[in-house]
N, CA, C and O atoms as CSV, one atom per row, in Angstrom:
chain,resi,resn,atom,element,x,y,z
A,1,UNK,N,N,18.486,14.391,-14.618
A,1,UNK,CA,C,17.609,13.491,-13.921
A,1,UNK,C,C,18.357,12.181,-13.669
A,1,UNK,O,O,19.118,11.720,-14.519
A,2,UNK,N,N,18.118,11.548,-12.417
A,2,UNK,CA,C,18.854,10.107,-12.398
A,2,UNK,C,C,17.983,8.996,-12.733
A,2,UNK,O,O,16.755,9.064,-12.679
A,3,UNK,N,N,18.592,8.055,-13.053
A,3,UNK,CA,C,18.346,6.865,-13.498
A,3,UNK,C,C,17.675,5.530,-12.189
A,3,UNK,O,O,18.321,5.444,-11.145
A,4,UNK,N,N,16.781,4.866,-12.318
A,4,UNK,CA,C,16.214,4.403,-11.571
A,4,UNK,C,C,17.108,3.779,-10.625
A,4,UNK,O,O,16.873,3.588,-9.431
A,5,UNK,N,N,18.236,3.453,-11.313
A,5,UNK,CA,C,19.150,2.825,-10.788
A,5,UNK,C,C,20.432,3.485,-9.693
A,5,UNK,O,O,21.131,2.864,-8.892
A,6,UNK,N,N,20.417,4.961,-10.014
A,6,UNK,CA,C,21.055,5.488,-9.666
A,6,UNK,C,C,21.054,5.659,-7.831
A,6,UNK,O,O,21.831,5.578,-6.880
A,7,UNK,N,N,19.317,6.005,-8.200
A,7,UNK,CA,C,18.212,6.500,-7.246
A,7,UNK,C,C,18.192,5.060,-5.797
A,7,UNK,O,O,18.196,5.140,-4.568
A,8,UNK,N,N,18.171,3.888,-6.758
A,8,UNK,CA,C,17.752,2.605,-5.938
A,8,UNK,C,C,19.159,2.455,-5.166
A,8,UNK,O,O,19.188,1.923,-4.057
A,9,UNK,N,N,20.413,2.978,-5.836
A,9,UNK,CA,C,21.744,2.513,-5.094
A,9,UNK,C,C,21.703,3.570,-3.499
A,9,UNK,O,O,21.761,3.133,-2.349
A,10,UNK,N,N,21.562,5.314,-4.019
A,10,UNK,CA,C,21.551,5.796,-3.148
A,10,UNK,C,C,20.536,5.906,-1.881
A,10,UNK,O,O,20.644,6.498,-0.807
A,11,UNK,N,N,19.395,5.011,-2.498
A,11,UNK,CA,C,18.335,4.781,-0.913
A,11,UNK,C,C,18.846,3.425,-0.294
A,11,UNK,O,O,18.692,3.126,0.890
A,12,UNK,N,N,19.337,2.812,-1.030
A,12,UNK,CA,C,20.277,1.876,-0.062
A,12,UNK,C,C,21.056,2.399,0.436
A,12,UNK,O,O,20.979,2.028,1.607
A,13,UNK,N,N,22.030,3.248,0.318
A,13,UNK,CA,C,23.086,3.734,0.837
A,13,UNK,C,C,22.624,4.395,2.060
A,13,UNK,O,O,23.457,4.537,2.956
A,14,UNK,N,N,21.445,4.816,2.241
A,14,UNK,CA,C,20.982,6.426,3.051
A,14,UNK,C,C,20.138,5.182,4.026
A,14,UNK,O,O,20.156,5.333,5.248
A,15,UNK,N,N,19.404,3.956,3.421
A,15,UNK,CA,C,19.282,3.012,4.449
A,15,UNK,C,C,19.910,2.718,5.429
A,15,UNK,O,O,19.700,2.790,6.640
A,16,UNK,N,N,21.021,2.243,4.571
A,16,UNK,CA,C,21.868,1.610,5.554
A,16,UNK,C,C,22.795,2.209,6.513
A,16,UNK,O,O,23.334,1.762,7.526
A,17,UNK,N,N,22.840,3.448,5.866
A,17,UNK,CA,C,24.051,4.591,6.545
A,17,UNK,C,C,22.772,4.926,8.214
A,17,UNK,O,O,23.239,4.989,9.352
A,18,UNK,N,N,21.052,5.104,7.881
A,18,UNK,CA,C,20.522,4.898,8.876
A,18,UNK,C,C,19.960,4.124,9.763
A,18,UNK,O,O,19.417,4.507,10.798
A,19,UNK,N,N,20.071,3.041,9.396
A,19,UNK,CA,C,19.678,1.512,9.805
A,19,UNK,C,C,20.193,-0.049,10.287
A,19,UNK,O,O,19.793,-1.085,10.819
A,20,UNK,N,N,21.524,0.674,9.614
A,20,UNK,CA,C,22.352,-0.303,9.705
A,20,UNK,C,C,22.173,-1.518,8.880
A,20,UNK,O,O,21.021,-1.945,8.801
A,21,UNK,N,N,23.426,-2.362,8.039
A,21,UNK,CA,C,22.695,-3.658,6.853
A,21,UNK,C,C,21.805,-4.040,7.194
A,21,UNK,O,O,20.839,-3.802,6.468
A,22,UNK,N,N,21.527,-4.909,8.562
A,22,UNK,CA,C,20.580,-5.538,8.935
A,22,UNK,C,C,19.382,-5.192,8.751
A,22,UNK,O,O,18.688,-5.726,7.886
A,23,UNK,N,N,18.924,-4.182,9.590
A,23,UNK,CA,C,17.642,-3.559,9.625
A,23,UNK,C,C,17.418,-3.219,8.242
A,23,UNK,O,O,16.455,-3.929,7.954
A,24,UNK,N,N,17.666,-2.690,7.416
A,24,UNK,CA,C,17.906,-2.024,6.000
A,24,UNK,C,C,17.463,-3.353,5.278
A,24,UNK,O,O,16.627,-3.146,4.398
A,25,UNK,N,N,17.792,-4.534,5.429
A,25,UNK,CA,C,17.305,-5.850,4.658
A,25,UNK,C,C,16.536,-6.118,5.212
A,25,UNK,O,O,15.767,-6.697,4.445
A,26,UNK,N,N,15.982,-6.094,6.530
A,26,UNK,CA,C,14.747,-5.833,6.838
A,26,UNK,C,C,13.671,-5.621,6.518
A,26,UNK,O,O,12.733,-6.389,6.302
A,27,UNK,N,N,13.806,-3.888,6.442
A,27,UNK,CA,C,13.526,-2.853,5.859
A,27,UNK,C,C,12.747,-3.048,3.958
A,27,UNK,O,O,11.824,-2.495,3.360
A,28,UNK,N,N,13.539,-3.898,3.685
A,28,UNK,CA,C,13.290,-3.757,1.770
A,28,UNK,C,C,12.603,-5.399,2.106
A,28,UNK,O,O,11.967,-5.698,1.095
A,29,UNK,N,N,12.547,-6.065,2.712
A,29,UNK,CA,C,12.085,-7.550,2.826
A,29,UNK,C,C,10.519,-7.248,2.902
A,29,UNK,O,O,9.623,-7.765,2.234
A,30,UNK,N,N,10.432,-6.297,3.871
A,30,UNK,CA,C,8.650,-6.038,4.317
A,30,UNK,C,C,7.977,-5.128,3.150
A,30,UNK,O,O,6.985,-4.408,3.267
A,31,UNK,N,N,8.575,-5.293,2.282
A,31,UNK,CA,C,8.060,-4.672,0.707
A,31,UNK,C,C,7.849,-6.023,0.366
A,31,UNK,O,O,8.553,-7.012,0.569
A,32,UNK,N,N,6.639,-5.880,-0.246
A,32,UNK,CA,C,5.868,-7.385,-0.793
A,32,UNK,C,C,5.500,-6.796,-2.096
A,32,UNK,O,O,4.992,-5.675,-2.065
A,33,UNK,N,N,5.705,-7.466,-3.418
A,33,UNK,CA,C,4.941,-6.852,-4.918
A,33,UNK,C,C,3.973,-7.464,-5.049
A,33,UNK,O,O,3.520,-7.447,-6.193
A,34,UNK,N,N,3.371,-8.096,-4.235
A,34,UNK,CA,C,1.547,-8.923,-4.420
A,34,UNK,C,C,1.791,-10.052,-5.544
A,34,UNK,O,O,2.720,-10.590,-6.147
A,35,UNK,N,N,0.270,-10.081,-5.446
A,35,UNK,CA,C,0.648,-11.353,-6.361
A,35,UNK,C,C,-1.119,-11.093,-6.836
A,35,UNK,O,O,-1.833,-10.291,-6.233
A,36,UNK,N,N,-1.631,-11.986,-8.077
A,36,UNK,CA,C,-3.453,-11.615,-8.528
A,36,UNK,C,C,-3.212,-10.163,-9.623
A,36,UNK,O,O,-2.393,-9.270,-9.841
A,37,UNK,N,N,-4.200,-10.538,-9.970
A,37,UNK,CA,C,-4.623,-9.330,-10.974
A,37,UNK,C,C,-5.550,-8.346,-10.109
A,37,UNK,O,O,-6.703,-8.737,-9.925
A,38,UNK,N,N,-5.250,-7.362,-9.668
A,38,UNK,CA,C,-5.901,-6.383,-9.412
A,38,UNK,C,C,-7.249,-5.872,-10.232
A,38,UNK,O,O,-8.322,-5.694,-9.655
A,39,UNK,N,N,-7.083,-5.691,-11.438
A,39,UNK,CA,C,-8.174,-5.031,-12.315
A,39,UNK,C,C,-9.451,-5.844,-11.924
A,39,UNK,O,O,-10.552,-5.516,-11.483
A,40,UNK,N,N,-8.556,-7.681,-12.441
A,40,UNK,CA,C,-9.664,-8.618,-12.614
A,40,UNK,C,C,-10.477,-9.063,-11.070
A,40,UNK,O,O,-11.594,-9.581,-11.050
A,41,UNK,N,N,-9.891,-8.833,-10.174
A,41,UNK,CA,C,-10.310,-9.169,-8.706
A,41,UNK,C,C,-10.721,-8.314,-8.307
A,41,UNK,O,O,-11.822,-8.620,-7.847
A,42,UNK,N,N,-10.518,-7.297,-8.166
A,42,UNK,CA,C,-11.616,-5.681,-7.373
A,42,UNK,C,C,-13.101,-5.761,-7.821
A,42,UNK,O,O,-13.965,-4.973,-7.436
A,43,UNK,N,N,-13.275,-6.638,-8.546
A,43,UNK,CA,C,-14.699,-6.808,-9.420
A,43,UNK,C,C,-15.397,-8.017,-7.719
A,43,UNK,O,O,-16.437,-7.987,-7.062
A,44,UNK,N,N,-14.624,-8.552,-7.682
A,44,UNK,CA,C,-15.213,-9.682,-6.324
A,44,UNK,C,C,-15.137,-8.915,-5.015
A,44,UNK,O,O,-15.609,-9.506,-4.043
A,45,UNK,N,N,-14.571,-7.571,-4.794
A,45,UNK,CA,C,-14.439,-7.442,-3.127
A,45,UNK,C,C,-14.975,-5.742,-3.557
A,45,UNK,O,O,-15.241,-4.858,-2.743
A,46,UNK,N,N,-15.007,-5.676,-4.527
A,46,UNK,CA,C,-15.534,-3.915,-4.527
A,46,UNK,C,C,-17.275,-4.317,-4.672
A,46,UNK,O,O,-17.691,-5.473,-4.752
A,47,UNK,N,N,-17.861,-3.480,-4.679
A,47,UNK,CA,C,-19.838,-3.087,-4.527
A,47,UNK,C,C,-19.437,-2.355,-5.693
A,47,UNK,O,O,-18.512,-1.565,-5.879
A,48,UNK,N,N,-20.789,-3.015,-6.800
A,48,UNK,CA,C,-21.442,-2.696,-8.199
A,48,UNK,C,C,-21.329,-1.478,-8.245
A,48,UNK,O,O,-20.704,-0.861,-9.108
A,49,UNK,N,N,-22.242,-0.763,-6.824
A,49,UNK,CA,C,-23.108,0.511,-7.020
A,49,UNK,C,C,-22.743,1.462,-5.773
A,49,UNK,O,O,-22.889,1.142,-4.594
A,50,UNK,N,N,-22.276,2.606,-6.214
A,50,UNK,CA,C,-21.235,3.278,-5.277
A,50,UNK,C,C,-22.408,3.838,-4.440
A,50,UNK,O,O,-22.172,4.449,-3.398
A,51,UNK,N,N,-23.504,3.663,-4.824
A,51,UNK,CA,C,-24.533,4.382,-3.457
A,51,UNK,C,C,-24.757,3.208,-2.646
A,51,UNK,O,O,-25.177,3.351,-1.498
A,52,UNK,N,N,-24.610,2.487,-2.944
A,52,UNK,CA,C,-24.797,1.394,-1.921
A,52,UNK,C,C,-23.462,1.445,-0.555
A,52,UNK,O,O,-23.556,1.088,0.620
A,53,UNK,N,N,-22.581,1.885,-1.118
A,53,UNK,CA,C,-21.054,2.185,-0.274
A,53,UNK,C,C,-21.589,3.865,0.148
A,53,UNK,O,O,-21.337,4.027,1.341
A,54,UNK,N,N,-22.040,4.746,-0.273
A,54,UNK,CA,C,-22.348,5.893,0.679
A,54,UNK,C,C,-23.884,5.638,1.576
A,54,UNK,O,O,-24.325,6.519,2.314
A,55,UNK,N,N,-24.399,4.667,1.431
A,55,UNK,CA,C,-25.778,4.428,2.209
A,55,UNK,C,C,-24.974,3.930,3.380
A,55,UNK,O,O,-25.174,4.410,4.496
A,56,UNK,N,N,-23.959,2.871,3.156
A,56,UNK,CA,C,-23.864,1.938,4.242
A,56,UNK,C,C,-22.817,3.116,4.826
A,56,UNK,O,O,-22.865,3.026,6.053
A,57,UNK,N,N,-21.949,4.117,4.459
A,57,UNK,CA,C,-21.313,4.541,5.297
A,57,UNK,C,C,-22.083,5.521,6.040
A,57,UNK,O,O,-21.710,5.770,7.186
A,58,UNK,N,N,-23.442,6.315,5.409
A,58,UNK,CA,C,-24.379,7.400,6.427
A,58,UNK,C,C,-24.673,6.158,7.646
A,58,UNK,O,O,-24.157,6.244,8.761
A,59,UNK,N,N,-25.487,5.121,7.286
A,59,UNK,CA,C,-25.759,4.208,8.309
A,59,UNK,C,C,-24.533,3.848,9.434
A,59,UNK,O,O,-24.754,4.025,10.632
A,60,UNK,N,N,-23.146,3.298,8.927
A,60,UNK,CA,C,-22.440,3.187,9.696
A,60,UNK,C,C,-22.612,4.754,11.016
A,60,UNK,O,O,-22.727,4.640,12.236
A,61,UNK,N,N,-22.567,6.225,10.105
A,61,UNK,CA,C,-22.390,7.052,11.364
A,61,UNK,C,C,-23.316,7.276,12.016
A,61,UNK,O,O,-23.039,7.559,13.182
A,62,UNK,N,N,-24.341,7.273,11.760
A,62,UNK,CA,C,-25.698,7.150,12.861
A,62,UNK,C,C,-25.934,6.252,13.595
A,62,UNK,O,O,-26.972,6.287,14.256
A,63,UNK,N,N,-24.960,5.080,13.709
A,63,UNK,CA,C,-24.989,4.167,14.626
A,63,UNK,C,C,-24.028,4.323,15.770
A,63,UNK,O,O,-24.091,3.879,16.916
A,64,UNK,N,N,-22.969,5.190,15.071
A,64,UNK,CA,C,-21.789,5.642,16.124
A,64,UNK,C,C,-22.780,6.712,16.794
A,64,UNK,O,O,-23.048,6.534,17.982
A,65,UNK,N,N,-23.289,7.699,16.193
A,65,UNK,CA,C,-23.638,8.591,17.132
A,65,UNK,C,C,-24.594,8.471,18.337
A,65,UNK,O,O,-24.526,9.184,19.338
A,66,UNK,N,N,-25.857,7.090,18.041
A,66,UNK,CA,C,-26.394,6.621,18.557
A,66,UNK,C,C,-25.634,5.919,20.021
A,66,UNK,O,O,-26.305,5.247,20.803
């Protein structure tokens, strides 16, 4: 098995061999690692009650079909 490191040299390599440096730094730039706590924040943008998220999505399609 290879080593994370092994792995990270040769997708650079296979980048760049298809992309050329440039694009390839590009390429690894538009990788963002976020930033916030996930666990603690999905509590503010997720719904309590998961029927409330399948009500509003039946409603959403009966309005398309309408």
């Amino acid at each position: 098995m290879k080593t994370i490191s092994e792995i990270r040299k040769e997708g650079i390599h296979a980048l760049t061999k298809t992309l050329g440096p440039v694009d390839m730094a590009r390429f690894i730039q538009s990788y963002e690692t976020g930033t916030g706590d996930y666990t603690k924040e999905r509590h503010e943008w997720l719904p309590d009650n998961l029927n409330d998220v399948k009500d509003s999505l039946i409603e959403r399609q009966k309005k398309r079909k309408d």
